[in-house]
Backbone atoms as SQL, in Angstrom:
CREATE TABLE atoms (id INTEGER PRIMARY KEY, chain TEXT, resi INTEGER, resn TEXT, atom TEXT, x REAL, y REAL, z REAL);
INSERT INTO atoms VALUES
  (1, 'A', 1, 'UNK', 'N', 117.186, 137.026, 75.249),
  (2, 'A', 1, 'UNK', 'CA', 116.057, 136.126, 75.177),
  (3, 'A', 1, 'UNK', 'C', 114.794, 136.848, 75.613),
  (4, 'A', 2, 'UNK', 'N', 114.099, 136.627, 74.737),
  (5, 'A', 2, 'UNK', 'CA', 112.533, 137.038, 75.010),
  (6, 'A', 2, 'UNK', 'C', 111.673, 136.153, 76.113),
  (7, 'A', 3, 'UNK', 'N', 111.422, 136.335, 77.266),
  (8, 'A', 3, 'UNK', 'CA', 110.731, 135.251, 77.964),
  (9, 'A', 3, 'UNK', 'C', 109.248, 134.535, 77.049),
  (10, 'A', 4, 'UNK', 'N', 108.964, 133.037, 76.705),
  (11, 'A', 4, 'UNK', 'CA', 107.631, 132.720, 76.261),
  (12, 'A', 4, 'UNK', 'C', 106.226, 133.488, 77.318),
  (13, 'A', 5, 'UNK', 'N', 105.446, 133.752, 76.375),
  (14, 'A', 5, 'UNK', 'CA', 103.905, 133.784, 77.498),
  (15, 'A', 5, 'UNK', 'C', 103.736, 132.956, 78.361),
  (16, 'A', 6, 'UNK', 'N', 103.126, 133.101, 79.858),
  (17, 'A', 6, 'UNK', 'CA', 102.827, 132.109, 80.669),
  (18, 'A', 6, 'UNK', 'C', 101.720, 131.254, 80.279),
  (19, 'A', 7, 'UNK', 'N', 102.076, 129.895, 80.537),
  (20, 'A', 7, 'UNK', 'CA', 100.406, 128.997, 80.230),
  (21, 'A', 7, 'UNK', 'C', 99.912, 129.709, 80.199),
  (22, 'A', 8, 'UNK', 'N', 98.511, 128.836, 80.198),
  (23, 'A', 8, 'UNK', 'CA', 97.140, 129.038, 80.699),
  (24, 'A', 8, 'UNK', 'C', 97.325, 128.827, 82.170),
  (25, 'A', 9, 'UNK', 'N', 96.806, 129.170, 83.024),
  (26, 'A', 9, 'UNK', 'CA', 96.174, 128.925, 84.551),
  (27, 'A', 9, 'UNK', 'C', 95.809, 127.707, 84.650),
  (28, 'A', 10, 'UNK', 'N', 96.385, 126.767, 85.723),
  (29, 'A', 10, 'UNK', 'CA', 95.979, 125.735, 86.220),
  (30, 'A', 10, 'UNK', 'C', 95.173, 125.583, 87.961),
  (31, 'A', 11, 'UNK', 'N', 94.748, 125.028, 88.160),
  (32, 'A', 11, 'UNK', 'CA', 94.080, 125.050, 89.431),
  (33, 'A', 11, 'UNK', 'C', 95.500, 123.904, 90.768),
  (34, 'A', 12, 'UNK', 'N', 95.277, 124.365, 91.511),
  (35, 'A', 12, 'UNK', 'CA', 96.136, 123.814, 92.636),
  (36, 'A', 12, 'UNK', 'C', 96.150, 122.646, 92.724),
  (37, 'A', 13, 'UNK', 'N', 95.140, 122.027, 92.446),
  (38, 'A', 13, 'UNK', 'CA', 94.965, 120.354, 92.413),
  (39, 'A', 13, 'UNK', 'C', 95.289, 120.105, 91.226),
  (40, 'A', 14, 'UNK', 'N', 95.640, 120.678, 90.572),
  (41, 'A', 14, 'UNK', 'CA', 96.357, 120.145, 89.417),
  (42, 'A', 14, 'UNK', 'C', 97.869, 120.108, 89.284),
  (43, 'A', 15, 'UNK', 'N', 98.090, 121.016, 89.864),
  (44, 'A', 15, 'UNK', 'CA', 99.537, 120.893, 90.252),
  (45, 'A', 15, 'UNK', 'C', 99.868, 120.120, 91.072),
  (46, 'A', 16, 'UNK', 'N', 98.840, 119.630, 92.235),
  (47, 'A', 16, 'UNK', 'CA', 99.128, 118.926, 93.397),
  (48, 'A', 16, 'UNK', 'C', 99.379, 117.583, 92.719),
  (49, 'A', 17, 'UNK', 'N', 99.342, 117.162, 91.551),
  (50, 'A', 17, 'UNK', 'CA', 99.118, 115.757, 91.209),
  (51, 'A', 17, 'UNK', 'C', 100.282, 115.426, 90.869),
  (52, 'A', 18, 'UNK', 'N', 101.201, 116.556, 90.455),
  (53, 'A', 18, 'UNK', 'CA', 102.486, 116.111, 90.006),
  (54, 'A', 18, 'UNK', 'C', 103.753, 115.767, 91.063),
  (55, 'A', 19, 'UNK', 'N', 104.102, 114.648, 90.816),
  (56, 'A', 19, 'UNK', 'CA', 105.303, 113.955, 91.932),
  (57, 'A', 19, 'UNK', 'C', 106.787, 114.311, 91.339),
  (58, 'A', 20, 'UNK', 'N', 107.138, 115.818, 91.745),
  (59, 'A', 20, 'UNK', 'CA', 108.169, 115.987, 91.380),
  (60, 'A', 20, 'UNK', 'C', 109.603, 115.235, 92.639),
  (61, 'A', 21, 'UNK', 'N', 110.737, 115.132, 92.133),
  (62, 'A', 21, 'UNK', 'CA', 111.114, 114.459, 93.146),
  (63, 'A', 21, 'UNK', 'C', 112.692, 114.704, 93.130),
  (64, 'A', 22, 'UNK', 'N', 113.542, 114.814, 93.695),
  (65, 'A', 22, 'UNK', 'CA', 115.206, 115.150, 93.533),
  (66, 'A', 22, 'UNK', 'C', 115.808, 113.307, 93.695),
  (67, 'A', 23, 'UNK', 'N', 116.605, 113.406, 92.677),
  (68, 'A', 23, 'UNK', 'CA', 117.160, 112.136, 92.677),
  (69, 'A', 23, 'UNK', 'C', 118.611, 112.091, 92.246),
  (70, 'A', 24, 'UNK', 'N', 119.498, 111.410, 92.372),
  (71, 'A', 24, 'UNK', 'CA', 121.007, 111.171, 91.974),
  (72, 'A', 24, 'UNK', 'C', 121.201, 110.101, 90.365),
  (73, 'A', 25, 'UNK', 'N', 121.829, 110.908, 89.576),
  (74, 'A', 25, 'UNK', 'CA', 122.009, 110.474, 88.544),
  (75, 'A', 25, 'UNK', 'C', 123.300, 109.448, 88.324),
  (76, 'A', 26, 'UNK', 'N', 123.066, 108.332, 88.774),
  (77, 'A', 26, 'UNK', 'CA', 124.139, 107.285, 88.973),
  (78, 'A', 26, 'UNK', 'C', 124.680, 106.258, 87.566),
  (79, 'A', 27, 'UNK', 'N', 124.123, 106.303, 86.839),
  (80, 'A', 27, 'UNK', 'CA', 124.948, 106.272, 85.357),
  (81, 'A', 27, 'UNK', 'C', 124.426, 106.878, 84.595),
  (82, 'A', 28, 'UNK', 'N', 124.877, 107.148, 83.149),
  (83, 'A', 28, 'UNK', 'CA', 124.637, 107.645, 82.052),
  (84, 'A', 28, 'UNK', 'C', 125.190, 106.374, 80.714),
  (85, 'A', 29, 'UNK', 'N', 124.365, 106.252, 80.215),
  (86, 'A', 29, 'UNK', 'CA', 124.581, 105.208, 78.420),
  (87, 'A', 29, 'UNK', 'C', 124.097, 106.232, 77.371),
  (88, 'A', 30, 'UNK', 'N', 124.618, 105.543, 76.388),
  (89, 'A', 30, 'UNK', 'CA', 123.975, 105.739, 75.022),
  (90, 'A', 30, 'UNK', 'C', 122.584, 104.643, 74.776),
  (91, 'A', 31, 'UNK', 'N', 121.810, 105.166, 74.052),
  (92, 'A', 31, 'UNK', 'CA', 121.065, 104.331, 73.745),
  (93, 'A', 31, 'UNK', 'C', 121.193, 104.176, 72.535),
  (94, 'A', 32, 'UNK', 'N', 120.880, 102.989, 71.916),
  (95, 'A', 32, 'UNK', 'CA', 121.256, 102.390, 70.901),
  (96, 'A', 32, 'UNK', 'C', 120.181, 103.300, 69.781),
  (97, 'A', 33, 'UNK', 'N', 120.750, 103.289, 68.564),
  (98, 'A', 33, 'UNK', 'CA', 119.684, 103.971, 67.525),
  (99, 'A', 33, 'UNK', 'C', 118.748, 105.086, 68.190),
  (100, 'A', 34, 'UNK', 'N', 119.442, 105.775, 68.752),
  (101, 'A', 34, 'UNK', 'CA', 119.067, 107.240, 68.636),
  (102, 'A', 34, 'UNK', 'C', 120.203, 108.642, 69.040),
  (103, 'A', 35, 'UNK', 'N', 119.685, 109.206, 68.019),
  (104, 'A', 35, 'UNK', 'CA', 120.942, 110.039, 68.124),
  (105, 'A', 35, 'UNK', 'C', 120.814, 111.422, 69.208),
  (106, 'A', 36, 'UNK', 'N', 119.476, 111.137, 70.158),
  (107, 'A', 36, 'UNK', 'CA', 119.502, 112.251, 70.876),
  (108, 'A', 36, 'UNK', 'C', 119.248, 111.214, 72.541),
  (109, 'A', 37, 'UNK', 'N', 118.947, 110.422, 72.499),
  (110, 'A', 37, 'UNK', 'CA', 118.505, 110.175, 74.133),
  (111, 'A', 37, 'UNK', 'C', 119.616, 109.609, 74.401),
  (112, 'A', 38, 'UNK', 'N', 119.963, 109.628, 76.124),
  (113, 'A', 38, 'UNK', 'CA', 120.292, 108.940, 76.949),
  (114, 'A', 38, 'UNK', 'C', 119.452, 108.283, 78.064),
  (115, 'A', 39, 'UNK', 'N', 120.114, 106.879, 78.487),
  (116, 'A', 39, 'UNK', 'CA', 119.512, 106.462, 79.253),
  (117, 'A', 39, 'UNK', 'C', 120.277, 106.696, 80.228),
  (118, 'A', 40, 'UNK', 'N', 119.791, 106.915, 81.584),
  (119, 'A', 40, 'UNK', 'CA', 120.013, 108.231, 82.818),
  (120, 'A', 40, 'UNK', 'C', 119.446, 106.559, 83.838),
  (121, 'A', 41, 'UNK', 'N', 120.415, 105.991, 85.372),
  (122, 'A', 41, 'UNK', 'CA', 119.683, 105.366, 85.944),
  (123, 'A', 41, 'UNK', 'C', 119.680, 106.386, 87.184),
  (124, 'A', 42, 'UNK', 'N', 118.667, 106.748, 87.817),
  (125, 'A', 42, 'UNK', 'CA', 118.624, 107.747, 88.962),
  (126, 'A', 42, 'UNK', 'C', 118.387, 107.115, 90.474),
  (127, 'A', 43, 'UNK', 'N', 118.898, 107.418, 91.298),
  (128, 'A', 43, 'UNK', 'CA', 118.641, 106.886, 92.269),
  (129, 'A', 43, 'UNK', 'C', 117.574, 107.668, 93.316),
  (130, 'A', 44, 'UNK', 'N', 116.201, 107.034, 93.612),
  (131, 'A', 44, 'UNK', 'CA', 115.468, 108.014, 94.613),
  (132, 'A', 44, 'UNK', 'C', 115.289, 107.327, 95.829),
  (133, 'A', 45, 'UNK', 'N', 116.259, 106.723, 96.364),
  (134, 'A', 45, 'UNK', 'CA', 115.907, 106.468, 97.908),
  (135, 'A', 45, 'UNK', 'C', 116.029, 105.057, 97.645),
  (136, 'A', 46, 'UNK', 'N', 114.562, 105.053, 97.763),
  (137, 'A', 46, 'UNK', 'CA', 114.146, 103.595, 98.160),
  (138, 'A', 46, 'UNK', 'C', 113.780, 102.545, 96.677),
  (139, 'A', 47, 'UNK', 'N', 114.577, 103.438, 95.865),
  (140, 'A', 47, 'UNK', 'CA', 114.618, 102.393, 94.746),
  (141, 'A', 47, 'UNK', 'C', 115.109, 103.036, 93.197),
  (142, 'A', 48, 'UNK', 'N', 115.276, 102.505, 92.228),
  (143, 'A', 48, 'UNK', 'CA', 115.837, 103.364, 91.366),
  (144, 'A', 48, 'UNK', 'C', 115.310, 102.949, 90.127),
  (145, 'A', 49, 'UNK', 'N', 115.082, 103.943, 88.853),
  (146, 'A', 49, 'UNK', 'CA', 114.626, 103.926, 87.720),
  (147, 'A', 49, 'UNK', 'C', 115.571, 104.538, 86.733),
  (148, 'A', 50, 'UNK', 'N', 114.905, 103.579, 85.313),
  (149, 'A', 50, 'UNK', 'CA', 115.552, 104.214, 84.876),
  (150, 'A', 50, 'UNK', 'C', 114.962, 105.412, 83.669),
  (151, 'A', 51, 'UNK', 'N', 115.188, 106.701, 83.195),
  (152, 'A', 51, 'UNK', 'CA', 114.856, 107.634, 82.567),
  (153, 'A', 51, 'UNK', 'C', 115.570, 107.926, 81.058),
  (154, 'A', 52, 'UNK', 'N', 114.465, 107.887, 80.608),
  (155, 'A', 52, 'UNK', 'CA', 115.225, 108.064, 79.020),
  (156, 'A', 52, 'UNK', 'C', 115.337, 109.901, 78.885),
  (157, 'A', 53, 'UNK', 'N', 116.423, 110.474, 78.464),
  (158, 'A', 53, 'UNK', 'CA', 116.172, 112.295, 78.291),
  (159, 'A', 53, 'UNK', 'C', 116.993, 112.492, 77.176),
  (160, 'A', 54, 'UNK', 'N', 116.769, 113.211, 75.986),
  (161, 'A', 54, 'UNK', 'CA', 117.068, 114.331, 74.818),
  (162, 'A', 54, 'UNK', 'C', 118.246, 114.638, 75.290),
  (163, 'A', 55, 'UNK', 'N', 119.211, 113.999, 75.995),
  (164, 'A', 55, 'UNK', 'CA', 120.582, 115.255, 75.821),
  (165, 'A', 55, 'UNK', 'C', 121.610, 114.829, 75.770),
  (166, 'A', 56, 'UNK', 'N', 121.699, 113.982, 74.539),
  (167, 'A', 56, 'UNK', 'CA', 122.387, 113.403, 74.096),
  (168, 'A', 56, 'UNK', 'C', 123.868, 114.962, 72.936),
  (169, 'A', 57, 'UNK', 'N', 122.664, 115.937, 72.524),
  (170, 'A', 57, 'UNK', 'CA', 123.314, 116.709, 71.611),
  (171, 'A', 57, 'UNK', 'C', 123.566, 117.925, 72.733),
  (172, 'A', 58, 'UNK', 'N', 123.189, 117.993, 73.781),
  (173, 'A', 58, 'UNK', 'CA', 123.127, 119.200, 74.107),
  (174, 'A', 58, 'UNK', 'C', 124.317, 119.415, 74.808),
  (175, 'A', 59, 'UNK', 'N', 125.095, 118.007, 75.108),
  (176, 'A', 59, 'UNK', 'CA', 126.370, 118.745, 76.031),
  (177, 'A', 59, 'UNK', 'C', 127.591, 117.632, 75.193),
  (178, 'A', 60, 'UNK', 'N', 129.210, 118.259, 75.420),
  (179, 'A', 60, 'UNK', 'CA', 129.948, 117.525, 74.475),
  (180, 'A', 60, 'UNK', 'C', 129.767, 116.401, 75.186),
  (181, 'A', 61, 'UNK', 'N', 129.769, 115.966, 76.821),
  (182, 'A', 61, 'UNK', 'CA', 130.128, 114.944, 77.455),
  (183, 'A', 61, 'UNK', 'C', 128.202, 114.528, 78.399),
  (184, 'A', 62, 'UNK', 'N', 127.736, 114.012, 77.584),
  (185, 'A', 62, 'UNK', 'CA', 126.470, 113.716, 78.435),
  (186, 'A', 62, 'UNK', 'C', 127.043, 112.829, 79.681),
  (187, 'A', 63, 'UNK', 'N', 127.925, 112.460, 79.859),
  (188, 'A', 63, 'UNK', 'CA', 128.368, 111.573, 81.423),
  (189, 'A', 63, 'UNK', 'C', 128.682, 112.515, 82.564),
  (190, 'A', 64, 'UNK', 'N', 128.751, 113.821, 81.335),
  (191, 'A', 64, 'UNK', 'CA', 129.364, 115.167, 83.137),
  (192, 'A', 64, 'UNK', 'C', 128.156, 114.955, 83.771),
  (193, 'A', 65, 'UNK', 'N', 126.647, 114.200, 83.882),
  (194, 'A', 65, 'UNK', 'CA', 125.956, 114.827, 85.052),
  (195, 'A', 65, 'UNK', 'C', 125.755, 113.199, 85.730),
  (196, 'A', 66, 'UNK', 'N', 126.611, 112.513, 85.536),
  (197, 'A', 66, 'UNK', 'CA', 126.750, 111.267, 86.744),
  (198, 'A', 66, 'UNK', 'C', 127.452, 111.397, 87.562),
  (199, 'A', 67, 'UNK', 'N', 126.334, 111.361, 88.922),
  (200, 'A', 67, 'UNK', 'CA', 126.687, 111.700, 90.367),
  (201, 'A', 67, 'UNK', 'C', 126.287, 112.985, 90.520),
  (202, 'A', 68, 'UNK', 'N', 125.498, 113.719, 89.719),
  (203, 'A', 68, 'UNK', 'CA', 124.574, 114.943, 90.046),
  (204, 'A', 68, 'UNK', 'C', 123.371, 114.310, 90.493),
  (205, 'A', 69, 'UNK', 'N', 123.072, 115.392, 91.073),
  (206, 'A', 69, 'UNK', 'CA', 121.192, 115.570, 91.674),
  (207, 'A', 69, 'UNK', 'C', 120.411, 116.477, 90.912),
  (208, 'A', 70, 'UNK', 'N', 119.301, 115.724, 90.633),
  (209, 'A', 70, 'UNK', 'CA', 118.444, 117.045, 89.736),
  (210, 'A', 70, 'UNK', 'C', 117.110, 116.331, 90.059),
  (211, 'A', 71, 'UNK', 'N', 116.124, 117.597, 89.470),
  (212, 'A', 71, 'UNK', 'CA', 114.729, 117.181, 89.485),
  (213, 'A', 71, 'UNK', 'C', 113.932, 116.006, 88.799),
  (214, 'A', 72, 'UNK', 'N', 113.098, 115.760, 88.795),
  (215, 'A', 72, 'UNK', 'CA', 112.457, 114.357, 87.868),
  (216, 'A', 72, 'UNK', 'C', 110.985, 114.324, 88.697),
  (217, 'A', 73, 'UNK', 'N', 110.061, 114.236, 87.198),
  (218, 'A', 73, 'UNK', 'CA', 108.564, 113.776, 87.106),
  (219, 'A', 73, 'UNK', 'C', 108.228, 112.448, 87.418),
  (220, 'A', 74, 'UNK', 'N', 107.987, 111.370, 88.405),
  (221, 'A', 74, 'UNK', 'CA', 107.886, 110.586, 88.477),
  (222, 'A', 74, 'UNK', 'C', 106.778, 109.818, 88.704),
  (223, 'A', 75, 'UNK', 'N', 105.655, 110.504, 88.276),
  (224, 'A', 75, 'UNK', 'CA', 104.335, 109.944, 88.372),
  (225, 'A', 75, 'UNK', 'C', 103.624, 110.051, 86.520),
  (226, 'A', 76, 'UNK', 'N', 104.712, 109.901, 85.660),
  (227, 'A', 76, 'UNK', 'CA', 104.050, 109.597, 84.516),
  (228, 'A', 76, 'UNK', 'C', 103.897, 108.016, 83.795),
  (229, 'A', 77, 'UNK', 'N', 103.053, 107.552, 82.921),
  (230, 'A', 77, 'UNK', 'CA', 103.111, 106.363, 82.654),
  (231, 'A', 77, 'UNK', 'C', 104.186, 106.067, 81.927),
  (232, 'A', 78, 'UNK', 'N', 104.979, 104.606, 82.058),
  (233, 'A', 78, 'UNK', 'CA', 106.172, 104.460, 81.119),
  (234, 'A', 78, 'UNK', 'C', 105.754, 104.879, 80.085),
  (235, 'A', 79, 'UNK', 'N', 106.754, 104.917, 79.261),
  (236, 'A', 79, 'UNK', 'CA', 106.813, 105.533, 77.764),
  (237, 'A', 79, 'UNK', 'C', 107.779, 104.809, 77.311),
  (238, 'A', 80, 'UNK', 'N', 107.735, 103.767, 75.982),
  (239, 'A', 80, 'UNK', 'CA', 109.050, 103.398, 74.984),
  (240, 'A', 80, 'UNK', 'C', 109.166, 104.127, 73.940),
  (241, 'A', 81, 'UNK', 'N', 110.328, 104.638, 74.197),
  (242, 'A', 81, 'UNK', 'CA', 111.451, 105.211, 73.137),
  (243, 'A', 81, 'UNK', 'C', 112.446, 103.955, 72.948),
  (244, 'A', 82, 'UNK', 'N', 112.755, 104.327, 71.438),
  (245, 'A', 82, 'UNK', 'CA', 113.784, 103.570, 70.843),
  (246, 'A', 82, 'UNK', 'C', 114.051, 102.404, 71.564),
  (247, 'A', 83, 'UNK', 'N', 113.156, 101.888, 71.680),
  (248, 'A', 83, 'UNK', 'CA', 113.098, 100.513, 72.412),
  (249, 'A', 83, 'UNK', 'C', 113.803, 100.323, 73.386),
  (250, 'A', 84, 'UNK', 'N', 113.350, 101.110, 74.890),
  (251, 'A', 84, 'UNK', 'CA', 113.781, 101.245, 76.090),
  (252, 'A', 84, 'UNK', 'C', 112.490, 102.247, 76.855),
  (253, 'A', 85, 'UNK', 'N', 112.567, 101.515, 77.860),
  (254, 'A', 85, 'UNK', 'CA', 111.294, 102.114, 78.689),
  (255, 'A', 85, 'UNK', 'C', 111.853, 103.037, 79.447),
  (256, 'A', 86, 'UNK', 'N', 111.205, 104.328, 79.510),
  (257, 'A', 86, 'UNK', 'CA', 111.433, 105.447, 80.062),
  (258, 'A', 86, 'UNK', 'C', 110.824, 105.562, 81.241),
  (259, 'A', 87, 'UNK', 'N', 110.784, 105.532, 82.599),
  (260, 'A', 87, 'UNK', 'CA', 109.994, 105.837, 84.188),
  (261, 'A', 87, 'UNK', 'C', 109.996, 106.809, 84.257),
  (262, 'A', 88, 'UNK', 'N', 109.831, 107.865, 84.196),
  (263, 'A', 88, 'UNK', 'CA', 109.996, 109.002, 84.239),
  (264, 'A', 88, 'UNK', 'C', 110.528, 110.472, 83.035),
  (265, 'A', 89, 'UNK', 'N', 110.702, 111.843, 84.280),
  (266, 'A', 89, 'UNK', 'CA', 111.220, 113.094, 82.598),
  (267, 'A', 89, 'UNK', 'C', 112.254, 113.385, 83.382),
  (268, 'A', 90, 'UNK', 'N', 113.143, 113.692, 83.473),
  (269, 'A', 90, 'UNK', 'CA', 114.008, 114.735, 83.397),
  (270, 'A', 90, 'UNK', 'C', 113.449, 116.302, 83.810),
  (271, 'A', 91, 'UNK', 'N', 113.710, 117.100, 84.359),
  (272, 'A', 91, 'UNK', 'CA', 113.678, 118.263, 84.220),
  (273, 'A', 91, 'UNK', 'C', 114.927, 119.082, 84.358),
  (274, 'A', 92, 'UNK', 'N', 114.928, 119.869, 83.254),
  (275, 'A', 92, 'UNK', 'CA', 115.559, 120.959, 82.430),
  (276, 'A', 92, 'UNK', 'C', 115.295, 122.268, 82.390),
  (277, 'A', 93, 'UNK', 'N', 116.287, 123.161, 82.140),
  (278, 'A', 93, 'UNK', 'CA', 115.808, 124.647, 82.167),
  (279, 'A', 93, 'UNK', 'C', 116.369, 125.008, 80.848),
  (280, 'A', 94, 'UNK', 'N', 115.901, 125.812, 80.111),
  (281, 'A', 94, 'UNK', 'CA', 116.403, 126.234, 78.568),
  (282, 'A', 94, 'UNK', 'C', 115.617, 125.619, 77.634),
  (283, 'A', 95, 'UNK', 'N', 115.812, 124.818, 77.234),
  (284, 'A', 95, 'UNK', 'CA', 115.608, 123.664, 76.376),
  (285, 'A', 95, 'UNK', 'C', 114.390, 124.380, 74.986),
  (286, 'A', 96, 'UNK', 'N', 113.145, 124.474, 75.792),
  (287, 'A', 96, 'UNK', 'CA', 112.074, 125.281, 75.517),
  (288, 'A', 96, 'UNK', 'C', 111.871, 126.966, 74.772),
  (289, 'A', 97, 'UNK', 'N', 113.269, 127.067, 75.333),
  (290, 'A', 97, 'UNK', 'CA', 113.452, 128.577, 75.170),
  (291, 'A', 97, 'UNK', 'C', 114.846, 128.615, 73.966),
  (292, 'A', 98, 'UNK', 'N', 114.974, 127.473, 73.582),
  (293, 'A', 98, 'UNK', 'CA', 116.225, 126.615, 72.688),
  (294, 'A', 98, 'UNK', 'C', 117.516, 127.637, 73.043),
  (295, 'A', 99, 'UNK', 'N', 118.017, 127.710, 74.497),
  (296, 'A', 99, 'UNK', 'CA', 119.312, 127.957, 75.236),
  (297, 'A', 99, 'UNK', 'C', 119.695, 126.536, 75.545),
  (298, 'A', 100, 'UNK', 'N', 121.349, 126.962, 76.126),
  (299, 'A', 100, 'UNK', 'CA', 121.722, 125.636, 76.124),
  (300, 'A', 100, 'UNK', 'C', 121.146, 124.795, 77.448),
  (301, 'A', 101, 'UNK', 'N', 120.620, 123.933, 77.647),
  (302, 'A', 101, 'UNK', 'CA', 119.870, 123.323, 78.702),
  (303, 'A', 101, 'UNK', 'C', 121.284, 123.090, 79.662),
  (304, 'A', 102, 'UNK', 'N', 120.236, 123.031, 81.209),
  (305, 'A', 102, 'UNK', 'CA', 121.353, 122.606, 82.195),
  (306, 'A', 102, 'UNK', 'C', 120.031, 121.653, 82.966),
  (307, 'A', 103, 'UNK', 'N', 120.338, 121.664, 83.934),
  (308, 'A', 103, 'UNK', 'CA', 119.680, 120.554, 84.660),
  (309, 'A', 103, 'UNK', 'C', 118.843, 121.678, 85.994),
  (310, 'A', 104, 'UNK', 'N', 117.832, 121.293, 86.385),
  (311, 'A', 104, 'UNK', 'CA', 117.016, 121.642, 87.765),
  (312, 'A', 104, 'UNK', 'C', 117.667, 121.009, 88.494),
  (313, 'A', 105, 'UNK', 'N', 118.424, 121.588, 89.693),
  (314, 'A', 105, 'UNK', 'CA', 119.291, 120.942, 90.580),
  (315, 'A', 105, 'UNK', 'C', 118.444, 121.352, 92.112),
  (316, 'A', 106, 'UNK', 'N', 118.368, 120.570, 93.334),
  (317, 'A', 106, 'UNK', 'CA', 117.994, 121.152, 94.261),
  (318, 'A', 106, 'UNK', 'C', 119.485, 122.881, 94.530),
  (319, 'A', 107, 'UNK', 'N', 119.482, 123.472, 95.575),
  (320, 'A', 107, 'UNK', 'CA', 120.358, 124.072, 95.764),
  (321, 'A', 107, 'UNK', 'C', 121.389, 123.620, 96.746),
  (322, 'A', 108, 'UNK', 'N', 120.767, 122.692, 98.179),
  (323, 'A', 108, 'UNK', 'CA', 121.786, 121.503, 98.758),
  (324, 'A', 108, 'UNK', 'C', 121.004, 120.384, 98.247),
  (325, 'A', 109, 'UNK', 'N', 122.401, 119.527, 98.956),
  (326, 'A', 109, 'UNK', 'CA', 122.088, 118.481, 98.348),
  (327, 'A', 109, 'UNK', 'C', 120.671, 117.807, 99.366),
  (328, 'A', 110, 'UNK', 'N', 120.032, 117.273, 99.050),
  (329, 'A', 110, 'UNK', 'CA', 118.813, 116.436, 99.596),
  (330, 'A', 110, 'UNK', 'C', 118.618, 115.042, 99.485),
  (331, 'A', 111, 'UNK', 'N', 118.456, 114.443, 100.614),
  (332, 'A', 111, 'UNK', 'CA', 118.153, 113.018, 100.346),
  (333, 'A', 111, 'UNK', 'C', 117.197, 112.533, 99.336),
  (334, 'A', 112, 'UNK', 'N', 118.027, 111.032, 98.455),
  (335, 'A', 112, 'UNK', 'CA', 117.204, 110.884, 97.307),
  (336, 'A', 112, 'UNK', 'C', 115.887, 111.228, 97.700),
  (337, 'A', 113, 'UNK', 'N', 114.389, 111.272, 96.441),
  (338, 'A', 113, 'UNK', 'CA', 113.250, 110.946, 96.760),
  (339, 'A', 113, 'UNK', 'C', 112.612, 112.059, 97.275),
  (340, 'A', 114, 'UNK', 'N', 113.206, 112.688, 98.104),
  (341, 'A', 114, 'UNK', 'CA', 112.668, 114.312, 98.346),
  (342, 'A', 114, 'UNK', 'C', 112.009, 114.429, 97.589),
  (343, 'A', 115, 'UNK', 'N', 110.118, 115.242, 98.157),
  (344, 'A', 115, 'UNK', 'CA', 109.886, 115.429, 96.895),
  (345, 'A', 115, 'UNK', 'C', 109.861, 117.533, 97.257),
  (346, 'A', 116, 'UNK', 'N', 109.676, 117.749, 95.651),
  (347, 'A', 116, 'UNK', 'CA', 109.262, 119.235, 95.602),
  (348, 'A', 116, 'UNK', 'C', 108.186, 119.622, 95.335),
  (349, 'A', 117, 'UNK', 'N', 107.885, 121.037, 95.757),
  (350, 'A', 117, 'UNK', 'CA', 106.412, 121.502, 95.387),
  (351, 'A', 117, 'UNK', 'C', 105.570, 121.923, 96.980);
């Protein structure tokens, strides 16, 4: 794999805005009429959402990551997909670089809601 070019340069307060956060992935569904998302409910502490994510094709068993911990964007505005509201992204490693994606995991485990950055 060829690494992509880095962005452009962002300024610190721009990064500062993003609420990245470690959360527990406590079910996994299909969503109806689409052949790539799942709906993901995550648990961050003090309350839980739910996240629509693309990886539906990327693994044989999209349920292997219920009861994992991984990263998540949680300061974006809902978004409907396939008629289900999305709270949040997912974060992924590969995907971009079209390898097989795995998940941003903390390295221990961390209480939901943690945030990173």
């Amino acid at each position: 794999m060829t690494p992509a070019p880095v962005k452009d340069l962002i300024s610190f307060e721009h990064f500062e805005k993003l609420d990245i956060r470690a959360g527990t992935i406590t079910a996994v569904e299909e969503v109806k009429d689409s052949d790539k998302l799942m709906k993901l409910t995550v648990d961050f502490g003090d309350h839980t959402r739910t996240i629509l994510a693309g990886i539906k094709k990327e693994r044989e068993n999209s349920c292997e990551i219920e009861g994992r911990q991984a990263l998540f964007v949680v300061n974006l505005p809902e978004r409907k997909m396939a008629g289900e509201i999305s709270q949040g992204m997912l974060f992924d490693i590969g995907y971009a670089d079209k390898l097989k994606p795995c998940l941003a995991v903390p390295e221990l485990a961390v209480p939901n809601g943690s945030r990173a950055g």
